[in-house]
C-alpha positions as CSV (number, residue, x, y, z in Angstrom):
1,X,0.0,0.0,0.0
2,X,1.2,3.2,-0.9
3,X,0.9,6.1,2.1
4,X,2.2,9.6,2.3
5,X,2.1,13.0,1.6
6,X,-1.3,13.7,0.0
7,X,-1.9,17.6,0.9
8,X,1.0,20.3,2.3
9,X,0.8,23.4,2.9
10,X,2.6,26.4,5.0
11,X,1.7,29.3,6.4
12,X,4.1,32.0,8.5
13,X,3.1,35.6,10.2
14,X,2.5,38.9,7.6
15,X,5.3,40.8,9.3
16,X,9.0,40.3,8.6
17,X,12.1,42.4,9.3
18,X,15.6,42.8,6.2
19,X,18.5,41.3,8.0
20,X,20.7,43.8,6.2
21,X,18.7,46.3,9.1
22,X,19.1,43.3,11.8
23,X,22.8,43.8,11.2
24,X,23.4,47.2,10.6
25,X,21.2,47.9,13.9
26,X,23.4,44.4,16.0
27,X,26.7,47.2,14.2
28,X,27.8,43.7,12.2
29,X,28.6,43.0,8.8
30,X,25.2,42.2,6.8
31,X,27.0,39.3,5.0
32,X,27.3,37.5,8.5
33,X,23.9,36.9,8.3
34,X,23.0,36.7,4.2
35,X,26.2,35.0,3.8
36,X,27.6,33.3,7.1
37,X,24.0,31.8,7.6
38,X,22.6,32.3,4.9
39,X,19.4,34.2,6.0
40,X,17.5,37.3,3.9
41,X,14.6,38.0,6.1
42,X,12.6,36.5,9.8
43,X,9.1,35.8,10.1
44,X,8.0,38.0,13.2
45,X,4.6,38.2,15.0
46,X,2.7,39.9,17.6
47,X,1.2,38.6,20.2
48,X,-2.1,37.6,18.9
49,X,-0.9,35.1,17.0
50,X,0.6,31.8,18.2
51,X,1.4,28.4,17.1
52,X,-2.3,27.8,17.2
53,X,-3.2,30.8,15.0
54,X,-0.1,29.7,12.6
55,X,-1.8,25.6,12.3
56,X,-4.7,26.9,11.6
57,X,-4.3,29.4,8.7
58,X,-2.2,26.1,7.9
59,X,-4.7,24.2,7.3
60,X,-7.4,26.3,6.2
61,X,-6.8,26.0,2.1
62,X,-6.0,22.2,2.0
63,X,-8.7,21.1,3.8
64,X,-12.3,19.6,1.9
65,X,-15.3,18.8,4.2
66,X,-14.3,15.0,2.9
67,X,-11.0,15.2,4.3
68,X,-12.7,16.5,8.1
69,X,-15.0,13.8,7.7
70,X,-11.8,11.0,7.4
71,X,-9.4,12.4,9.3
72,X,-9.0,10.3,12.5
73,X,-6.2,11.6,13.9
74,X,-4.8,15.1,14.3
75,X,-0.7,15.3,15.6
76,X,0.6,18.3,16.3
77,X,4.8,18.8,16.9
78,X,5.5,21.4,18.6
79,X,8.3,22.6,21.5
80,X,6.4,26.2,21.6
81,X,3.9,24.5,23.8
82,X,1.2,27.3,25.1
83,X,-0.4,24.3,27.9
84,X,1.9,22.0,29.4
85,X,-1.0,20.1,30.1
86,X,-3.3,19.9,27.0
87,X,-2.7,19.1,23.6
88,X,-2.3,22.3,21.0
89,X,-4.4,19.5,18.7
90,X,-7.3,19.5,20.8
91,X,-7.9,23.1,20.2
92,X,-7.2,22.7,16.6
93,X,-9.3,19.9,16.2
94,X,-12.6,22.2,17.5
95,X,-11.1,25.3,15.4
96,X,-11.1,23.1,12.1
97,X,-14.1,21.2,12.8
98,X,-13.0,17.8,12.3
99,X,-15.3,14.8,13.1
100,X,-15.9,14.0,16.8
101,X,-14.1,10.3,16.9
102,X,-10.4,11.2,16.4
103,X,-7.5,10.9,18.4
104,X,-5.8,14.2,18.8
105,X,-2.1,14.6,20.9
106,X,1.0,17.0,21.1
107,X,4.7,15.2,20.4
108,X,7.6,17.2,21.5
109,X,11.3,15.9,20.6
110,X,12.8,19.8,19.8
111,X,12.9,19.8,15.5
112,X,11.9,16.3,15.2
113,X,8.8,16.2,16.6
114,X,7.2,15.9,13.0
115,X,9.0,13.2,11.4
116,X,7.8,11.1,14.3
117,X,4.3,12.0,13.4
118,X,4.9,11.7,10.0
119,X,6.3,7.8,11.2
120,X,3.0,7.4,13.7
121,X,0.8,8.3,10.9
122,X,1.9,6.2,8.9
123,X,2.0,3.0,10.7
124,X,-1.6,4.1,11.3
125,X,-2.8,4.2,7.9
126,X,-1.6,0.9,7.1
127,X,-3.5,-0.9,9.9
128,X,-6.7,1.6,8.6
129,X,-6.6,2.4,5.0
130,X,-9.5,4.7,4.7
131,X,-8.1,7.0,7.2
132,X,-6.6,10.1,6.9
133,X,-4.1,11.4,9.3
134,X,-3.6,15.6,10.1
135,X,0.4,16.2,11.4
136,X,1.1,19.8,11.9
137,X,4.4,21.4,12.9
138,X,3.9,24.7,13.9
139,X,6.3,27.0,16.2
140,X,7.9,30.0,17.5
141,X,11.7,29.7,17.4
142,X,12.9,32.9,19.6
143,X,16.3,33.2,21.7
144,X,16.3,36.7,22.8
145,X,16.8,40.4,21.7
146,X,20.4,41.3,21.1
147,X,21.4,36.9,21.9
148,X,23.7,35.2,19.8
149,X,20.3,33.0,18.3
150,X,18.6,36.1,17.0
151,X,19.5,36.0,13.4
152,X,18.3,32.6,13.2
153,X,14.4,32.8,14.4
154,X,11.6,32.3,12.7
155,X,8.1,31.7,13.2
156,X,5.2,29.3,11.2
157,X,3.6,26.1,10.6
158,X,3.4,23.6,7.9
159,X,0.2,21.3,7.5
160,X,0.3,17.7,5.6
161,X,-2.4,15.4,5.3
162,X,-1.6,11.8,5.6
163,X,-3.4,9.2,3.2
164,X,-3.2,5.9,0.9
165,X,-2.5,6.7,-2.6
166,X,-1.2,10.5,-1.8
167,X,-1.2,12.7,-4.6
168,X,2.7,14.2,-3.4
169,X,5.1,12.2,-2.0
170,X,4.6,8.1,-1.2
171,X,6.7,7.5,1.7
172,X,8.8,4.6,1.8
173,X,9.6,2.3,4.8
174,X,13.3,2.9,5.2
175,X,14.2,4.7,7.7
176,X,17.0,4.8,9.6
177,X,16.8,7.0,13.5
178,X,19.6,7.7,15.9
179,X,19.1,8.9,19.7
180,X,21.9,10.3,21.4
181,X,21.8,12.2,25.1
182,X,23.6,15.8,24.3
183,X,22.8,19.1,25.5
184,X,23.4,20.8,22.3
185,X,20.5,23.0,22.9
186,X,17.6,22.7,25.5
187,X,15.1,25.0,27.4
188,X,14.2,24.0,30.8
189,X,10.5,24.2,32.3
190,X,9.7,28.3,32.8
191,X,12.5,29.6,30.7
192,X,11.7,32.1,28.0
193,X,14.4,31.2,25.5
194,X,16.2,28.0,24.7
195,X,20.1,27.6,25.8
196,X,22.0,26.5,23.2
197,X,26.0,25.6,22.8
198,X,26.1,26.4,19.0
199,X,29.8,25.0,17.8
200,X,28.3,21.4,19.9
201,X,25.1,22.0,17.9
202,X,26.7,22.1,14.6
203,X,28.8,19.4,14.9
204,X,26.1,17.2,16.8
205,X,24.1,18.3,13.6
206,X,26.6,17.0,10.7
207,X,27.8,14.2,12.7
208,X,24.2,12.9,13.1
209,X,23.3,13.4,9.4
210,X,26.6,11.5,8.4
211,X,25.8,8.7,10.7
212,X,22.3,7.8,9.6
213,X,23.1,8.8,5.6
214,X,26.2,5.4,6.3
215,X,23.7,3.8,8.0
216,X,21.4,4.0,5.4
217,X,23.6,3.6,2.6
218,X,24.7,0.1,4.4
219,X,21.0,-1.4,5.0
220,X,19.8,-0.3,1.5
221,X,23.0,-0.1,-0.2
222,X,22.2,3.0,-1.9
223,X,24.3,6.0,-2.9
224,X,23.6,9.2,-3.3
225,X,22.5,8.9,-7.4
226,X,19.8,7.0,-6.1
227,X,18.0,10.8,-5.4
228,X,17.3,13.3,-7.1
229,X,17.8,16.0,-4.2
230,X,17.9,15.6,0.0
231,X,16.0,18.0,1.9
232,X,17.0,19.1,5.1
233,X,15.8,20.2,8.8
234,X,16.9,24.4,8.3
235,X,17.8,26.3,11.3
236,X,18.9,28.0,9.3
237,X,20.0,27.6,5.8
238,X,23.8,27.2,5.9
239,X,23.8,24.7,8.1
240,X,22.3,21.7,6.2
241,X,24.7,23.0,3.7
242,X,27.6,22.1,5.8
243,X,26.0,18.5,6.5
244,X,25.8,17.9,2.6
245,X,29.0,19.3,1.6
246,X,30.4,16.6,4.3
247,X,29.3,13.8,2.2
248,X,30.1,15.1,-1.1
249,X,33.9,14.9,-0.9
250,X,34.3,11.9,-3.0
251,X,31.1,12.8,-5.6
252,X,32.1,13.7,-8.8
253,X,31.7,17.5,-9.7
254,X,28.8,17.0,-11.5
255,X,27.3,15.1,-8.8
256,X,28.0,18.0,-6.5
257,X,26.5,20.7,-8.8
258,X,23.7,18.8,-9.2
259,X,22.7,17.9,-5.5
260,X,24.2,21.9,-4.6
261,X,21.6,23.3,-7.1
262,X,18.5,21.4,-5.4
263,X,19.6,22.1,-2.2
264,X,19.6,25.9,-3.1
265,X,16.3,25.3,-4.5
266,X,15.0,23.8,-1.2
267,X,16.0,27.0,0.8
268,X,14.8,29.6,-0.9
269,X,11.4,30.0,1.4
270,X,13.8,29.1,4.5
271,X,16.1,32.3,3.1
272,X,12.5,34.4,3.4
273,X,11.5,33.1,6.3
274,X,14.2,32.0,9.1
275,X,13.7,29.0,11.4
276,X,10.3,26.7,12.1
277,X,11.6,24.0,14.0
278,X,9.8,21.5,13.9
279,X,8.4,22.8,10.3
280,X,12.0,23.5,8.8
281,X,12.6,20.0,7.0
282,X,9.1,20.6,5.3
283,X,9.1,24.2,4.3
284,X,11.9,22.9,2.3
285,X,10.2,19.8,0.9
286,X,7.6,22.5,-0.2
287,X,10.5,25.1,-1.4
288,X,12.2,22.5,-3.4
289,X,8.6,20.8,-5.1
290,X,7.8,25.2,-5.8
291,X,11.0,26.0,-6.9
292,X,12.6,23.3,-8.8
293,X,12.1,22.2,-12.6
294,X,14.5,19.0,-12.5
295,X,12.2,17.1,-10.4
296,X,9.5,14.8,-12.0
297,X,7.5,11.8,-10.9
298,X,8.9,9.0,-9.9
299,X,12.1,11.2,-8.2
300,X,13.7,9.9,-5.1
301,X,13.3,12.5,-2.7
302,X,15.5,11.9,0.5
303,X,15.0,13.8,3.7
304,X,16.5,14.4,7.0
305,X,15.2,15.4,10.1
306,X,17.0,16.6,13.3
307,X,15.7,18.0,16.9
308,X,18.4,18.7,19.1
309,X,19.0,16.8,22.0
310,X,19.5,14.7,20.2
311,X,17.3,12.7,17.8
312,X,17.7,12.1,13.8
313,X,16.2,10.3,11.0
314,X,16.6,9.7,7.6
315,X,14.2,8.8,5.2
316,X,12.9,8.7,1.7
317,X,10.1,9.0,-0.6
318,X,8.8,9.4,-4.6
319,X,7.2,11.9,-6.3
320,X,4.0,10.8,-7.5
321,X,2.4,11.7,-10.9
322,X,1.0,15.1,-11.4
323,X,2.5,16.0,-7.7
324,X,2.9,19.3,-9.4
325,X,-1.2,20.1,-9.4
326,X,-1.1,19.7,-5.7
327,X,1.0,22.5,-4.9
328,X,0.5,25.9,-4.1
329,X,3.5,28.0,-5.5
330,X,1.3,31.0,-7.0
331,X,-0.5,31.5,-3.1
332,X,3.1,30.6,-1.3
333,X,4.7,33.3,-3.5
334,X,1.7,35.8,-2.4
335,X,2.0,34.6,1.0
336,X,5.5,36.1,1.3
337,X,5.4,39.1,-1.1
338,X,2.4,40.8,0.9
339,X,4.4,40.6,4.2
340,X,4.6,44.3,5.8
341,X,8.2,44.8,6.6
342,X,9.1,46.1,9.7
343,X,11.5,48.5,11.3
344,X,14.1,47.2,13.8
345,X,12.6,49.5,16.5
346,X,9.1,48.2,15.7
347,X,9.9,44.5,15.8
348,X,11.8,45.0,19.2
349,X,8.6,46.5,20.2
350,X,6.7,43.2,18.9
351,X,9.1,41.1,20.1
352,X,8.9,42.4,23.6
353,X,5.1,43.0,24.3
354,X,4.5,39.2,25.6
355,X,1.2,37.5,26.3
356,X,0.1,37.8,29.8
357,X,-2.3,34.8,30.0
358,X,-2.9,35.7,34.0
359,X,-5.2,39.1,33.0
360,X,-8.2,38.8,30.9
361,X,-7.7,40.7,27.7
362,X,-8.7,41.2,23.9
363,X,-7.4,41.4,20.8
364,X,-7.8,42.3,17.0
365,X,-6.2,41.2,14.2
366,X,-6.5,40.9,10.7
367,X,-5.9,36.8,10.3
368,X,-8.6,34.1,9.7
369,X,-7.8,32.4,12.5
370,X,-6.6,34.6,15.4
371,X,-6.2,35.3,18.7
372,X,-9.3,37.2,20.1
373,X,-9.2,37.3,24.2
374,X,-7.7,35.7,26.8
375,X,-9.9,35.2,30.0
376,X,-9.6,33.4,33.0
377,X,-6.1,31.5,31.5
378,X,-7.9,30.4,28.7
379,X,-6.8,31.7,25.2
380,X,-10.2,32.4,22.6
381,X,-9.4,31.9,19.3
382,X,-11.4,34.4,16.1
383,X,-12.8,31.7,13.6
384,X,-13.1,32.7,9.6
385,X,-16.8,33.7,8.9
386,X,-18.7,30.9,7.1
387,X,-19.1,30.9,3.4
């Protein structure tokens, strides 16, 4: 049976700051950050909006009544939690209106979280072939005004609907995981901002993506013409750069230019956008199907995922015919041109004006799905109008 990727789709906040003006105002050279990282602009967002706001709008577009009424699952990966008691997909399963007799939970494992749902979901629709299985990654990646981290956040979701017979990507059932115990980067229970060691975070992060690509070559004794491009988690978009480059020593030059030139194609909403977690590795799935005219069906598409901590996977999957009919490159492209940039004074005044769930309050703002008050604890969400 064939299961994966039927419906994917992304959505990030309509405000964005120039990292030229991030690093003229940090006084650093603007090719740090559009070079050294390899990041043009960061998502920003006030505080209406939240990783429940961003799943939503998410889903919005890609979802028929049909696909409510199948859907009997809903996973949502997250580590921007807003409850450390119930599920974000709870919530989302009420705002989208799914059908009452689904299973709805939260996994956290920092950028990985969605790759395991991805895995769950699919093991699901094998045992229950007329299913249909909602995993979300959605997030708020944030380290602090003036912090080393600041040049690499980000904020979005990305939505993928689950199915036999997908219409995107069929999934294959070869992947390879490794779990290792390393604080490379970890927030502890009521810290605002992650810690992170970033030269241990890096190497973790190539050493990981090494280990599972020979551990994958060995159990399905591929090589890397077997694909047509890899995909990678993005924290930002030099850094799965460095992981590929540290397998391509002994390619052929062609063989390099040709997996370089998909890789740049997978970044270039990453580039716009800065860092999802858990969402990163799929933004660039959706980048490289939107940006890329080498790919056609039947193309091996590998793809690795990695959440610090540490946890990383590899896995594969084809392009299926007419993929292309699926996508949405003309609304992505939309998405990201109508974005209202901001001044660096008036995204440190975003950035700073938190949500203070402990005094009932209201808000406005101009998304479908929004936040609209917070009363008692409990965060009320604005729902689109009916059609």
């Amino acid at each position: 049976m064939n299961v994966g990727i039927d419906k994917i789709d992304f959505f990030v906040p309509p405000y964005f700051i120039d990292m030229t003006d991030l690093a003229l105002a940090r006084q650093v050279d603007p090719n740090k950050f559009h070079i050294g990282i390899g990041q043009d602009q960061m998502a920003v967002n006030p505080k209406s909006q939240d990783i429940i706001t961003f799943a939503a709008n998410a889903c919005h577009s890609i979802l028929s009544e049909e696909d409510k009424q199948k859907i009997d699952m809903i996973i949502v990966a997250t580590e921007s939690g807003i409850d450390a008691s119930k599920a974000s997909a709870v919530i989302l399963h009420r705002l989208l209106k799914i059908q009452p007799f689904a299973r709805a939970f939260e996994i956290k494992e920092a950028c990985y979280g969605a790759t395991a749902g991805i895995q769950f979901a699919k093991a699901h629709i094998k045992e229950h072939p007329s299913s249909k299985v909602l995993v979300i990654a959605t997030d708020i990646a944030k380290y602090g005004l003036y912090s080393g981290g600041e040049p690499t956040q980000g904020a979005g979701a990305v939505a993928m609907l689950l199915s036999k017979d997908p219409h995107i990507l069929s999934l294959a059932e070869d992947q390879v995981s490794l779990t290792q115990d390393i604080y490379d980067f970890w927030r502890p229970m009521g810290h605002d901002y992650p810690s992170v060691d970033g030269p241990l975070s890096n190497e973790t992060y190539i050493q990981s993506f090494v280990k599972v690509w020979q551990e994958y070559q060995k159990r399905q004794k591929a090589s890397l013409t077997d694909f047509s491009a890899l995909a990678f988690h993005i924290p930002y978009t030099k850094m799965g750069k460095k992981a590929l480059l540290a397998i391509l020593e002994n390619e052929t030059e062609e063989e390099q230019s040709r997996i370089l030139s998909r890789y740049k194609e997978s970044i270039t909403y990453s580039r716009r956008v800065g860092n999802l977690y858990t969402g990163s590795l799929y933004l660039g799935l959706i980048s490289l199907l939107e940006n890329s005219s080498q790919l056609s069906e039947g193309a091996k598409i590998g793809l690795f995922s990695y959440g610090s901590g540490a946890v990383a996977e590899f896995f594969s999957g084809r392009l299926v015919k007419g993929y292309k009919d699926y996508l949405h490159t003309t609304f992505h492209k939309r998405l990201l041109d109508d974005r209202k940039q901001l001044s660096i004074e008036a995204y440190e005044e975003m950035f700073s004006e938190q949500l203070d769930i402990d005094t009932d309050n209201t808000f406005s703002d101009v998304l479908s799905y929004s936040l609209s008050s917070v009363k008692n604890t409990i965060r009320h969400y604005k729902e689109p109008s009916p059609k």
